[in-house]
C-alpha positions in Angstrom: -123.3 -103.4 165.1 -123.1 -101.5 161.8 -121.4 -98.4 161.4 -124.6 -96.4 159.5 -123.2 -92.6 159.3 -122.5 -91.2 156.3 -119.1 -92.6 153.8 -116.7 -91.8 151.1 -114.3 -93.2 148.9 -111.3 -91.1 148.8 -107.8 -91.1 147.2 -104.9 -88.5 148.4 -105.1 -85.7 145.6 -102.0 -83.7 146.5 -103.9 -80.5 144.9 -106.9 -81.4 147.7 -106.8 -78.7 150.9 -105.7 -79.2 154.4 -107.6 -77.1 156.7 -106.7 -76.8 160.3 -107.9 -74.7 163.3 -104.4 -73.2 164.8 -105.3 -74.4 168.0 -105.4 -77.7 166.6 -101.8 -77.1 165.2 -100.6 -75.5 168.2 -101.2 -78.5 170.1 -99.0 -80.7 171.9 -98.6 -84.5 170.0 -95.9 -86.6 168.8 -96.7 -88.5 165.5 -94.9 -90.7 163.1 -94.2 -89.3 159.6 -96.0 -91.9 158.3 -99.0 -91.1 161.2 -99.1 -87.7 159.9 -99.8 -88.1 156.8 -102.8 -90.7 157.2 -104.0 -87.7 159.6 -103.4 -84.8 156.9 -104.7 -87.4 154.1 -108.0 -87.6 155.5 -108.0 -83.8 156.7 -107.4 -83.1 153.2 -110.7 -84.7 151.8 -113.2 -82.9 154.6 -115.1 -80.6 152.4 -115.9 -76.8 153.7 -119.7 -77.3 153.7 -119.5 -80.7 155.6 -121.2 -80.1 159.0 -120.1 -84.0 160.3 -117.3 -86.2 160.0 -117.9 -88.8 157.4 -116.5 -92.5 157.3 -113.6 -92.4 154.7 -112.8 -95.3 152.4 -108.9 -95.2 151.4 -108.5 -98.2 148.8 -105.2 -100.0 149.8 -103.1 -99.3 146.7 -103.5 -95.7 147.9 -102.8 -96.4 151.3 -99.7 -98.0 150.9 -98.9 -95.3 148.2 -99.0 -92.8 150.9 -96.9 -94.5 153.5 -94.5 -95.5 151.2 -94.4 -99.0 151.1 -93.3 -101.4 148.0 -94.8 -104.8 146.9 -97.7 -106.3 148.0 -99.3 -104.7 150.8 -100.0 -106.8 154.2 -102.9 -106.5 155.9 -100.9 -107.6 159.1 -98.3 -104.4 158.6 -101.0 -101.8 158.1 -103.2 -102.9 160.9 -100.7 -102.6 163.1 -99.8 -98.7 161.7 -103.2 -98.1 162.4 -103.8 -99.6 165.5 -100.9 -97.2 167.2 -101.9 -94.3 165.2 -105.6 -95.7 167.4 -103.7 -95.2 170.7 -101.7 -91.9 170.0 -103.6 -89.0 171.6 -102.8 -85.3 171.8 -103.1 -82.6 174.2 -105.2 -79.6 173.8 -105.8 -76.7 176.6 -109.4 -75.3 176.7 -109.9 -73.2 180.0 -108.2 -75.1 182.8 -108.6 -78.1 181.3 -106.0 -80.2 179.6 -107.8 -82.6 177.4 -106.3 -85.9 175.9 -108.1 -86.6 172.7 -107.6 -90.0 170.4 -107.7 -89.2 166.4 -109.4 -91.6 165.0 -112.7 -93.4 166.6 -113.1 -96.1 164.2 -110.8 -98.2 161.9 -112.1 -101.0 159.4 -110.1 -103.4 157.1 -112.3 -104.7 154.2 -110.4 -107.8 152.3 -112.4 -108.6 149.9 -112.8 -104.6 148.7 -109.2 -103.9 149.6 -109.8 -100.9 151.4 -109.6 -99.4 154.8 -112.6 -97.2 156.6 -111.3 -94.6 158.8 -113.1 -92.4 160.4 -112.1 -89.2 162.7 -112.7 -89.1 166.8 -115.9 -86.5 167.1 -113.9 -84.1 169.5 -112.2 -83.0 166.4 -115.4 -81.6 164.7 -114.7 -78.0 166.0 -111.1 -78.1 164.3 -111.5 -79.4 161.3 -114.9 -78.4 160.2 -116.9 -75.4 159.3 -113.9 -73.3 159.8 -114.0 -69.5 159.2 -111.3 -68.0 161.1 -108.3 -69.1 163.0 -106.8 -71.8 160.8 -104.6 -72.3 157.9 -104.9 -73.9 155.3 -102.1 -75.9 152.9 -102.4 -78.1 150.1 -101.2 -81.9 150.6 -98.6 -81.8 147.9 -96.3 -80.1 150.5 -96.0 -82.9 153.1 -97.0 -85.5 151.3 -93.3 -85.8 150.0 -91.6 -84.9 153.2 -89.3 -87.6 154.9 -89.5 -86.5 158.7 -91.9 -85.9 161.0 -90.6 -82.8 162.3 -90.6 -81.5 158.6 -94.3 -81.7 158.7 -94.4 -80.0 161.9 -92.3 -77.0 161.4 -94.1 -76.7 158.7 -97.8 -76.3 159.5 -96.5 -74.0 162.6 -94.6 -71.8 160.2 -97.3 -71.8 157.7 -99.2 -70.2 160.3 -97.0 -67.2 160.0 -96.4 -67.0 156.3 -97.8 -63.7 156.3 -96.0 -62.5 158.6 -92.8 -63.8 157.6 -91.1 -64.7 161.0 -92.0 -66.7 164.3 -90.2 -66.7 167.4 -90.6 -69.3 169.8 -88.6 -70.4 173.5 -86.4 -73.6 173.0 -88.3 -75.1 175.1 -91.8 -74.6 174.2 -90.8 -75.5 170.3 -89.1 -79.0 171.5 -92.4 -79.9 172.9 -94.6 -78.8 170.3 -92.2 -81.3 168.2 -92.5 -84.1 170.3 -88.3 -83.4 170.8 -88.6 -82.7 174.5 -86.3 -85.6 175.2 -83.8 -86.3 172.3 -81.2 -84.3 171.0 -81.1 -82.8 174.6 -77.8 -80.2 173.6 -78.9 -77.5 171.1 -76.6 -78.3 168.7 -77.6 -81.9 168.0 -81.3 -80.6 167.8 -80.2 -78.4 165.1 -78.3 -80.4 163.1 -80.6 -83.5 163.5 -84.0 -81.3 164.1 -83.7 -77.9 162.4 -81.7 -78.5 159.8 -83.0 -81.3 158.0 -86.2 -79.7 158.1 -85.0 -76.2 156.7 -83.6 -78.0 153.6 -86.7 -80.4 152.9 -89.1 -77.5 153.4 -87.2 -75.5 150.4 -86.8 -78.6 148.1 -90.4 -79.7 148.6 -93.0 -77.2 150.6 -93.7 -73.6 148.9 -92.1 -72.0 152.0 -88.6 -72.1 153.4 -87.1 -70.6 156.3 -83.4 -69.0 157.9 -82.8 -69.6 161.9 -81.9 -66.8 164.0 -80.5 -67.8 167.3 -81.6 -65.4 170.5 -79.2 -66.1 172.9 -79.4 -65.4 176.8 -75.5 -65.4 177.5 -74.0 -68.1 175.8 -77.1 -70.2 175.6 -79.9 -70.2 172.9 -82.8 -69.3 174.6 -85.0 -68.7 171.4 -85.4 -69.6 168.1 -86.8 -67.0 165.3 -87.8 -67.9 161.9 -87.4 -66.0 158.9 -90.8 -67.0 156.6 -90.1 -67.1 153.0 -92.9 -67.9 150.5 -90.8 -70.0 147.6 -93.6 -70.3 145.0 -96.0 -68.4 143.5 -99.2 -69.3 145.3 -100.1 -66.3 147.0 -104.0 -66.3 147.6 -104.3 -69.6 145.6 -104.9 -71.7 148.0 -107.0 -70.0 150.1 -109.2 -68.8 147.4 -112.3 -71.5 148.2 -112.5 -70.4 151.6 -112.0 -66.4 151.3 -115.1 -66.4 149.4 -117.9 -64.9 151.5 -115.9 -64.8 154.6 -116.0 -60.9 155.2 -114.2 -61.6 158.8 -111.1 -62.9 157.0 -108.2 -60.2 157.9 -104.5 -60.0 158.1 -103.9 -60.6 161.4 -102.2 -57.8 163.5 -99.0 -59.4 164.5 -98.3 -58.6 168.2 -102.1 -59.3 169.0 -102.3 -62.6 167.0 -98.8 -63.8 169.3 -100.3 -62.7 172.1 -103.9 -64.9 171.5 -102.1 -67.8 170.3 -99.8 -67.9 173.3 -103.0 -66.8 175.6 -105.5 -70.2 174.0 -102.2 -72.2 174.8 -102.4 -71.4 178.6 -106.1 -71.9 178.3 -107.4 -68.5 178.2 -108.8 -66.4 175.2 -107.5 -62.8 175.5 -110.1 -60.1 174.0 -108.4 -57.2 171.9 -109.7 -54.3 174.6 -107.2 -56.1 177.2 -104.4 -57.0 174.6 -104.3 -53.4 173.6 -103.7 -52.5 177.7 -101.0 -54.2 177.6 -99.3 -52.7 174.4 -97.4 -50.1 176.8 -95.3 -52.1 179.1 -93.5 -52.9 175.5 -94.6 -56.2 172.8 -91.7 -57.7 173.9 -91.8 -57.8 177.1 -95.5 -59.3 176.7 -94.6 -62.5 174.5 -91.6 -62.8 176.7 -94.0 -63.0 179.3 -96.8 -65.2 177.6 -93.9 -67.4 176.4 -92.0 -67.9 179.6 -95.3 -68.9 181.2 -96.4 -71.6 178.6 -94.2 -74.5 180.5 -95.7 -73.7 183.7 -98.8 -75.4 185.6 -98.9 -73.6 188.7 -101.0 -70.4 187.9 -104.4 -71.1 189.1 -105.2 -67.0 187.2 -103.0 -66.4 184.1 -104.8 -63.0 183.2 -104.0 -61.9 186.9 -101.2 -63.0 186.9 -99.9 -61.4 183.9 -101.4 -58.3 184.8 -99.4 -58.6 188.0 -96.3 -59.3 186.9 -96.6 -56.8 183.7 -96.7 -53.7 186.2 -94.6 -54.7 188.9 -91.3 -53.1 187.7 -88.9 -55.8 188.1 -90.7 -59.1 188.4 -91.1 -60.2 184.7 -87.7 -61.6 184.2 -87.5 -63.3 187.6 -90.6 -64.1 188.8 -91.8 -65.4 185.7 -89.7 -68.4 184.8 -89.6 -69.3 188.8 -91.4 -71.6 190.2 -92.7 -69.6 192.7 -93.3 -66.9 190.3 -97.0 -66.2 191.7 -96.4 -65.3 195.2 -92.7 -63.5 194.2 -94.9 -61.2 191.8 -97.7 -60.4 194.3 -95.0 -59.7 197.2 -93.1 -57.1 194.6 -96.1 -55.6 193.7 -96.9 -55.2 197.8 -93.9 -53.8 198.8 -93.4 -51.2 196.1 -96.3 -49.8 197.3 -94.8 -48.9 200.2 -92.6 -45.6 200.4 -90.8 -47.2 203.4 -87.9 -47.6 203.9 -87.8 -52.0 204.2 -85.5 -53.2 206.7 -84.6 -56.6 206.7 -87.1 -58.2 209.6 -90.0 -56.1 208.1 -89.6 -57.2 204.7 -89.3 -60.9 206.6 -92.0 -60.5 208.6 -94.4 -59.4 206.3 -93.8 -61.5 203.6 -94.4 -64.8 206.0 -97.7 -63.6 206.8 -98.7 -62.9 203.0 -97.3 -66.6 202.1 -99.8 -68.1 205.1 -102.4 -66.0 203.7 -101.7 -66.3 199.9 -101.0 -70.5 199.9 -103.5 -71.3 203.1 -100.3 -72.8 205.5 -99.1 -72.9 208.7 -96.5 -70.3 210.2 -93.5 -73.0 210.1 -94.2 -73.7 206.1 -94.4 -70.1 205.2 -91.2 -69.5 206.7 -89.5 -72.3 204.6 -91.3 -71.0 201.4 -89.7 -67.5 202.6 -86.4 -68.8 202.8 -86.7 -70.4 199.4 -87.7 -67.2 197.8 -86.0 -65.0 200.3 -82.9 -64.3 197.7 -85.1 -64.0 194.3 -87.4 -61.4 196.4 -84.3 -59.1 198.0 -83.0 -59.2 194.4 -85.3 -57.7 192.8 -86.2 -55.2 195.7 -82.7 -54.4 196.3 -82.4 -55.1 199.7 -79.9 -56.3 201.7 -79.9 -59.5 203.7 -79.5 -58.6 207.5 -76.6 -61.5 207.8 -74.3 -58.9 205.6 -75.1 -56.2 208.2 -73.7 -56.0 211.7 -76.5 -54.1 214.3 -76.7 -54.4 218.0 -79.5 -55.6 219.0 -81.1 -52.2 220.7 -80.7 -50.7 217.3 -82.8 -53.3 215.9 -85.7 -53.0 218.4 -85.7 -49.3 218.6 -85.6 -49.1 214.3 -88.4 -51.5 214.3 -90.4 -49.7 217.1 -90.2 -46.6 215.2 -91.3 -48.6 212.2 -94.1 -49.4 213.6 -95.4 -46.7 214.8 -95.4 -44.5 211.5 -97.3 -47.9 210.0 -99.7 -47.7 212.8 -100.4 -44.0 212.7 -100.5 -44.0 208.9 
């Protein structure tokens, strides 16, 4: 069968554009340097106005240029780089769907032309063409030279936030968007083998470049925050093709551009009304929040949830890293509504008959989800655990009988 859509010869001009939806940079994928660069190659050759992916032709002496190769190419060598580069996929989060996409849909070797057709997998149409807001763009020249693949990385996510000149993200979260979330596993090898080579390629080669700032939470770095520095004179340069009639095009309000990225990387797309609500429990606490939650995949409701937690006094710095972060917040928030004082057995009683309700169990698995949230929960209520307290066993019933009749006659 023929391939009859649309093709065109190209060669990597390191003046040509890469243009990329963030989401598409945001998402989670682990590619070769080598990988990348085929990627951002063809990326760089999709023209503004093109509504369809074409079939590129890369001639070989290009091809090899760009990966770096000497001598004669083999056709053996490159088919194999692209036949993994066919079975790499990334991740992207669109509702409550985490979709695995391939890159490419189509790879030809022509011998007798010496040249290669490539062609992009369709999913990617919404990402990489007809692009008007949300993306950055770069020109090739600044990763086309770059030795490491985590270089390239650092530097399309930091590009993001030239503007803005810094970019905080959880340890965590960054070593995945790397593809690091198993190497280097102490911080200090990360750095010097991640960070650090990547901070000194950046200013030799990119026109940004970049300082660390370590955000500790006792002795351990917790976060990483990047100082943005523009090194050459490019300003609007490189954006100048696509400002042109694109009236939408603004600088992006920093706390409410965090707080969407971070919301489209949980699935969810925040509108400003509700990001603006939120501006008074303090921006920090917010993309704490949002960036706390991104490792997580138990939230069936992330708005509710972050609406929850966001005005429970309390719950944000415990019950949104834990595991059992939903049902810790909604207990908080029901038992601060009480004026009550919460003994013990109330607090006990009450909270096993939420879990049956709230997670749809029986009365001997609530109790052992109580019991392994029982100490998070009386932490951040403040109350005491009965074993610490020595009552007889009248004064027990006759407190809780009293109790219960000012919750009855309420």
């Amino acid at each position: 069968m023929l391939l009859t859509t649309a093709t065109e010869i190209i060669e990597p001009h390191l003046n040509n554009l890469v243009t990329k939806s963030n989401l598409l940079i945001e998402a989670n994928y682990k590619l070769g340097v080598v990988e990348q660069k085929i990627i951002l190659c063809l990326a760089s050759n999709i023209s503004p106005a093109d509504s369809d992916f074409k079939t590129y032709t890369l001639p070989i002496k290009e091809f090899t240029n760009l990966l770096g190769l000497k001598g004669t190419p083999k056709y053996t060598e490159l088919r194999q780089i692209t036949k993994e580069l066919m079975q790499k996929v990334f991740e992207v989060r669109i509702d409550k769907k985490v979709i695995q996409v391939s890159w490419l849909s189509y790879v030809a070797y022509n011998e007798t032309e010496g040249a290669i057709d490539i062609r992009f997998d369709p999913f990617l149409r919404p990402y990489l063409l007809e692009l008007k807001k949300e993306f950055t763009s770069y020109k090739l020249e600044n990763i086309i030279k770059l030795k490491s693949s985590y270089s390239i990385r650092i530097y399309e996510l930091l590009k993001q936030y030239e503007k803005l000149q810094e970019r905080t993200f959880h340890l965590t979260s960054l070593r995945k968007m790397l593809g690091a979330e198993d190497i280097y596993n102490a911080y200090g090898n990360f750095k010097q083998r991640v960070l650090v080579p990547a901070q000194k390629e950046l200013k030799m080669k990119t026109d940004i470049s970049f300082k660390i700032e370590e955000v500790k939470k006792g002795r351990k770095v917790e976060k990483i925050k990047f100082l943005i520095f523009s090194t050459r004179n490019h300003k609007a340069e490189q954006l100048d093709f696509f400002h042109e009639n694109l009236e939408e095009f603004k600088l992006p309000n920093s706390f409410s551009e965090t707080v969407k990225k971070l919301g489209l990387s949980l699935g969810i797309q925040l509108t400003d009304e509700l990001i603006e609500s939120w501006r008074k429990h303090g921006q920090d606490t917010v993309i704490d929040l949002l960036e706390k939650m991104q490792d997580r995949r138990d939230i069936e409701n992330p708005v509710g949830y972050i609406i929850k937690v966001l005005n429970t006094p309390g719950a944000n710095e415990v019950a949104a890293t834990s595991e059992n972060g939903d049902i810790i917040a909604h207990l908080v928030s029901e038992f601060r509504q009480s004026k009550e004082y919460l003994p013990d057995w109330l607090v006990t009683r009450k909270s096993i008959e939420e879990i049956k309700t709230w997670m749809a169990i029986d009365h001997e698995q609530a109790n052992q989800k109580f019991e392994d949230i029982k100490h998070e929960l009386y932490e951040i209520l403040q109350i005491e655990e009965l074993e610490n307290i020595e009552r007889s066993k009248e004064e027990m019933e006759e407190e809780k009988k009293i109790l219960l009749e000012r919750i009855h006659s309420s």
